[in-house]
Backbone bond lengths (Angstrom), bond angles and torsions (degrees), N, CA, C in turn:
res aa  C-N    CA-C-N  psi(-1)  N-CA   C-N-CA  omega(-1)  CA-C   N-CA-C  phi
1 X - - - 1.449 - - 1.526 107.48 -
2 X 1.555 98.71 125.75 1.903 90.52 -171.03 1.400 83.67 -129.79
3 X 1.505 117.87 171.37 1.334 144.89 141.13 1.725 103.97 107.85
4 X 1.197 119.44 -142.97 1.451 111.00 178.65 1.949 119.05 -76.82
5 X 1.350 104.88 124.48 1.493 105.32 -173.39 1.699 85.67 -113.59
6 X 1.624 118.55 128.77 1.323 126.59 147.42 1.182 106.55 -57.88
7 X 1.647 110.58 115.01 1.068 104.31 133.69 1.515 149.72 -95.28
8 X 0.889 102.96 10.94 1.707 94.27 145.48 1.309 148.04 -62.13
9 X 1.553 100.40 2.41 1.387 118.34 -173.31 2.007 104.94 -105.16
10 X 1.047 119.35 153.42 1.603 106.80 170.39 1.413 97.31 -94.47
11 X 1.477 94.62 -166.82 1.617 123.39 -156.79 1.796 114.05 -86.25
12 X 1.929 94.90 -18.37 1.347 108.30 175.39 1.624 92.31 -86.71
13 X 1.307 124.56 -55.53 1.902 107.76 -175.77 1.533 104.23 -48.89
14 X 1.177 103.25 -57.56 1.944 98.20 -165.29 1.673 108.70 -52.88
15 X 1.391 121.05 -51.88 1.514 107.93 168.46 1.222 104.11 -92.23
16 X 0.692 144.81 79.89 1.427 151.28 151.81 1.409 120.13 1.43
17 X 1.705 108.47 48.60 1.559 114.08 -176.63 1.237 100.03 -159.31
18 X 1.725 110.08 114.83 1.031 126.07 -150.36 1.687 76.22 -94.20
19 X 1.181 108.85 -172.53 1.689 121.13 -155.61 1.751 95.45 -141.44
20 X 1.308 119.45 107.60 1.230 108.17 174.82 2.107 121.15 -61.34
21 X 1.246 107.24 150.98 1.235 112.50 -164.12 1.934 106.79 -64.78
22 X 1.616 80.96 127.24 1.910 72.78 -159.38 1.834 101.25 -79.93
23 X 0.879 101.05 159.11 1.553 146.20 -158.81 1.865 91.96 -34.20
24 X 1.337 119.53 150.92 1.364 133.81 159.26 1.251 130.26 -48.50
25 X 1.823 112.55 -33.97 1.355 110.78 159.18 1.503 129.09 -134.61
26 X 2.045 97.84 45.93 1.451 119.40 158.53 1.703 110.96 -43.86
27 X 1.222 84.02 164.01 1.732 93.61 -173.39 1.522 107.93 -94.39
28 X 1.140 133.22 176.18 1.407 138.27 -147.98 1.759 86.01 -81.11
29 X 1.359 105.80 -63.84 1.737 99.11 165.85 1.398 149.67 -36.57
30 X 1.480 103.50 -41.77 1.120 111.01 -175.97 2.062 95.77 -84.07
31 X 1.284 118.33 -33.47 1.637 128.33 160.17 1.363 107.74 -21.75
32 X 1.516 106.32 -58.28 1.719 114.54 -148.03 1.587 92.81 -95.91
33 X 1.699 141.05 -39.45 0.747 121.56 -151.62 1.910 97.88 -72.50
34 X 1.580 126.01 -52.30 1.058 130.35 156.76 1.601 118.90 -28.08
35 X 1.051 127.24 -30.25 1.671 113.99 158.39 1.137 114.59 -99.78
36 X 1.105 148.04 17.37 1.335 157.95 162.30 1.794 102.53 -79.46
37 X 1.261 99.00 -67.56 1.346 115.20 -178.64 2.016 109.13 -42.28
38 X 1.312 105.02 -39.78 1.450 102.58 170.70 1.499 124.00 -63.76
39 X 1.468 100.30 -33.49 1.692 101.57 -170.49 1.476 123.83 -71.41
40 X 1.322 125.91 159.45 1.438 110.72 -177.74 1.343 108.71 -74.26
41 X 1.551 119.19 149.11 1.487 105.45 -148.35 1.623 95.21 -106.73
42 X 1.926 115.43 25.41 1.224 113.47 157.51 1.689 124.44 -76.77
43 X 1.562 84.85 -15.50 1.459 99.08 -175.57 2.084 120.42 -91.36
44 X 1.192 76.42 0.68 1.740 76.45 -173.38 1.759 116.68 -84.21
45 X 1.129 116.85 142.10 1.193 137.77 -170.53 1.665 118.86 -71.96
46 X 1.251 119.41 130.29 1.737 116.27 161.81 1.759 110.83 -5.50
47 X 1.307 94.74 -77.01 1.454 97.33 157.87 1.475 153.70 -16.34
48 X 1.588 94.44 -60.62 1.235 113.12 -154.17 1.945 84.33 -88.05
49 X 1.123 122.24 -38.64 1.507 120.63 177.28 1.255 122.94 -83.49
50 X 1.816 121.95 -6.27 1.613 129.33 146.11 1.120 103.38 -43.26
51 X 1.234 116.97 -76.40 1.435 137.69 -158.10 1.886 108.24 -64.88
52 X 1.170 128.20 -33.91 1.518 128.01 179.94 1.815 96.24 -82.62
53 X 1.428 98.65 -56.40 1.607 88.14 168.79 1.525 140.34 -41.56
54 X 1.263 111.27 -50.39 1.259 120.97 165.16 1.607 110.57 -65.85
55 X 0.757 131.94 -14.28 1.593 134.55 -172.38 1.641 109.38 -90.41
56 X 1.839 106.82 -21.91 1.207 129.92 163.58 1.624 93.22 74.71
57 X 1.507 111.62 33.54 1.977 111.58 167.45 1.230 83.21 -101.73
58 X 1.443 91.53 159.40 1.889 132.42 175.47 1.575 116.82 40.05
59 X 1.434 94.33 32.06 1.639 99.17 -168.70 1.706 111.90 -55.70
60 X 0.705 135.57 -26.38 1.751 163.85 173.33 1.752 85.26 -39.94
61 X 1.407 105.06 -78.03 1.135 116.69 -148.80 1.868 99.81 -99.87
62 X 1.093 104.69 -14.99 2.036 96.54 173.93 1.438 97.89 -87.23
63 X 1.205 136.83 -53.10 1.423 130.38 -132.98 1.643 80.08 -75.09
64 X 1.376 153.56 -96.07 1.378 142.76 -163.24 1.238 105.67 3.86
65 X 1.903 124.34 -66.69 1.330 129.43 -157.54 1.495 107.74 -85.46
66 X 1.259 118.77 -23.77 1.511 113.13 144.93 1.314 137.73 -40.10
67 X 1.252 110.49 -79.71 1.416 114.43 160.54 1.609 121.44 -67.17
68 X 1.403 129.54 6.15 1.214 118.36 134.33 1.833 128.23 -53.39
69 X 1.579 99.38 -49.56 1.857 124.50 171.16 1.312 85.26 -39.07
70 X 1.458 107.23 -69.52 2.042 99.04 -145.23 1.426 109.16 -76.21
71 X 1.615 129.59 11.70 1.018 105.49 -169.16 1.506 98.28 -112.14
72 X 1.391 113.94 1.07 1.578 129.24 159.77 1.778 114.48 -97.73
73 X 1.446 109.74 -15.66 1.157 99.24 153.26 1.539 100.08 -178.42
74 X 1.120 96.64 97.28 1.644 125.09 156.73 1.901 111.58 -9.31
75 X 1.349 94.10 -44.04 2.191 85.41 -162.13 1.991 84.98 -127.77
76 X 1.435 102.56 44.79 1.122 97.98 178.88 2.175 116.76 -67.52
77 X 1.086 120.82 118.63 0.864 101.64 179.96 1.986 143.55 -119.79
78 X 1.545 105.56 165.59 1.573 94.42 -178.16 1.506 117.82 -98.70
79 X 1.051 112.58 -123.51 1.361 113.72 179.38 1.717 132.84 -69.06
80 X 1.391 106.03 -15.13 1.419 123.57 -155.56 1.992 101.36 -104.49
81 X 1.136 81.68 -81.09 1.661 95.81 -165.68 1.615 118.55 -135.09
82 X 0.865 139.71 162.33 1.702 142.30 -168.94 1.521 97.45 -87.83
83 X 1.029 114.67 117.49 1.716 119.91 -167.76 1.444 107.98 112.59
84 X 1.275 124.98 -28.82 1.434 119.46 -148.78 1.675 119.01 -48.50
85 X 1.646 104.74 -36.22 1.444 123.91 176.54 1.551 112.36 -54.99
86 X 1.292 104.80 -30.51 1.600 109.85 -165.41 1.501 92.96 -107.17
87 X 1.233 148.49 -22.15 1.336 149.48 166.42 1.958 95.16 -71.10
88 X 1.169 143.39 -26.96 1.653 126.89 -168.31 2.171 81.05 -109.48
89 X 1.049 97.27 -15.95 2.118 70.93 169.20 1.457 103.15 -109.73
90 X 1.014 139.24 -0.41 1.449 125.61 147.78 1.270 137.05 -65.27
91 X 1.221 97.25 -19.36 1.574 126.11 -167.25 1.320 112.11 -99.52
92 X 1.427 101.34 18.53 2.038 97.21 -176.96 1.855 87.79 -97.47
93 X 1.658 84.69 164.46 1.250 77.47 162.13 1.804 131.53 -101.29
94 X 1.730 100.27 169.18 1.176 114.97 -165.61 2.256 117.85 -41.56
95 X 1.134 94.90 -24.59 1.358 118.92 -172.51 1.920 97.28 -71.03
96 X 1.587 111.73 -32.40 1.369 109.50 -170.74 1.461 109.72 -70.18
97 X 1.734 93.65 -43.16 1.708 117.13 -166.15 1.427 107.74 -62.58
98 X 1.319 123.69 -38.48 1.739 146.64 170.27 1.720 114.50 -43.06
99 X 1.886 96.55 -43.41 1.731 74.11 -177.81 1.459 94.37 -122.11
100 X 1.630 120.97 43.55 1.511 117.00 152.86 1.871 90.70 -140.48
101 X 1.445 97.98 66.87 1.631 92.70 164.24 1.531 127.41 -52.46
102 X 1.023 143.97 -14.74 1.417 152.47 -130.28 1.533 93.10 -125.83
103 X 1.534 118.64 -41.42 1.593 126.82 -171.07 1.400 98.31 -72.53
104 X 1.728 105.19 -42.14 1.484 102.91 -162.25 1.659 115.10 -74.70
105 X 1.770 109.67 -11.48 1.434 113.54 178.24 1.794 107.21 -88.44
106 X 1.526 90.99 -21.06 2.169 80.72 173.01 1.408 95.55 -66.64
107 X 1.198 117.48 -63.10 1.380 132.81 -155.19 1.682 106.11 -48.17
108 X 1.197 134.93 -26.40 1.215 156.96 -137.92 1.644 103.22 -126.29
109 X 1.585 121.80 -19.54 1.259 141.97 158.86 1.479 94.29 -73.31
110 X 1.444 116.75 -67.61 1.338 124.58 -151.60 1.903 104.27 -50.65
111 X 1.098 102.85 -58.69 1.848 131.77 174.94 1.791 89.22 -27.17
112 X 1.253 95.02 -71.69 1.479 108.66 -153.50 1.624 127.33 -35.36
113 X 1.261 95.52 -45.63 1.665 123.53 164.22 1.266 124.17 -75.04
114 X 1.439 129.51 -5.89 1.463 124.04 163.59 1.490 110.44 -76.88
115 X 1.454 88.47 146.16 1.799 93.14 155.26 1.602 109.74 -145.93
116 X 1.460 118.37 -160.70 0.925 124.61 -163.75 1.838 122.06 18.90
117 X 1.386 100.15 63.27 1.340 111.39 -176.49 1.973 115.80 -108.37
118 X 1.041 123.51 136.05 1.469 117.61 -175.23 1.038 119.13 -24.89
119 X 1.239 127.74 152.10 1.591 117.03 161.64 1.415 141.24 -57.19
120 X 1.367 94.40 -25.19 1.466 121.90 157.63 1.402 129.59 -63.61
121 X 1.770 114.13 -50.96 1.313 112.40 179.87 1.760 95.54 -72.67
122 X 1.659 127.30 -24.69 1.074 113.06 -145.45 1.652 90.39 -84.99
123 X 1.297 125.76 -23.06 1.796 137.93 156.68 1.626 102.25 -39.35
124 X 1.171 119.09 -51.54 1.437 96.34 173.97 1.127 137.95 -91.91
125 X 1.400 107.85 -21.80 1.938 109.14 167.53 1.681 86.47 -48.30
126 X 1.503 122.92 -68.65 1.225 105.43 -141.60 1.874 114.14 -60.20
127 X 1.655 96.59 -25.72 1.550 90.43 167.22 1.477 138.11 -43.56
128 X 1.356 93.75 -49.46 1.149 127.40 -161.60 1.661 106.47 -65.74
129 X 1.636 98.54 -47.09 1.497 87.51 -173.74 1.565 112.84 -86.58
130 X 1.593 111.39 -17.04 1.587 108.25 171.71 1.902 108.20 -64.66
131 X 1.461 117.73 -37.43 1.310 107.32 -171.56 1.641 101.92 -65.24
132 X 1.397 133.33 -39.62 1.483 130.09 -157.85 2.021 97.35 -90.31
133 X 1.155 93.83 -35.23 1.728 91.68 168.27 1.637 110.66 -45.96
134 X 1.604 105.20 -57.12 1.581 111.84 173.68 1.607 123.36 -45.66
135 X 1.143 96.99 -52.87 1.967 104.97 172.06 0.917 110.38 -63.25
């Protein structure tokens, strides 16, 4: 999904697949990702797109406003750790980065210019850019 996405709309209007109401004794995660999915996804938080990202929902339509975040701040973070946002979009897989080439070359700007980053986050820039180098 490229070009202008309302956000005022959620993730169930834009794909147009509403998500049946998960189960009575869903887990606190699977709870939140299903109300997430309702909200307009102008409104969602550092957070709230760690957590959908990593879950690998609405990637189409989050990863743009992601890597919008990181390109105003790179180790922007949610609930977990400083990076965390940029550790759950590195972490998609190579197959995602393939049919949004264009995200994966901002994103791949963004990488380039960090330093002194964990050893861990610095494990996935380098993943990240050897898997999209490959595609």
């Amino acid at each position: 999904m490229t070009g202008f996405i309302n956000r005022a709309r959620s993730l169930e209007e834009l794909e147009r697949d509403r998500w049946q109401a998960p189960p009575a004794d869903a887990t606190r995660l699977v709870a939140t990702v299903h109300a997430l999915r309702s909200r307009p996804i102008g409104t969602l938080t550092v957070e709230d797109l760690r957590l959908l990202i990593g879950q690998d929902v609405g990637l189409p339509v989050l990863l743009p406003f992601a890597v919008e975040v990181l390109r105003d701040n790179p180790l922007a973070e949610g609930d977990m750790y400083e990076g965390d946002l940029l550790s759950a979009v590195l972490t998609r897989s190579p197959a995602v980065w393939g049919a949004q080439p264009e995200l994966a070359k901002q994103l791949n700007v963004i990488v380039a210019g960090l330093t002194d980053l964990s050893p861990d986050l610095r494990s996935k820039v380098e993943e990240f850019a050897g898997a999209v180098q490959d595609s």
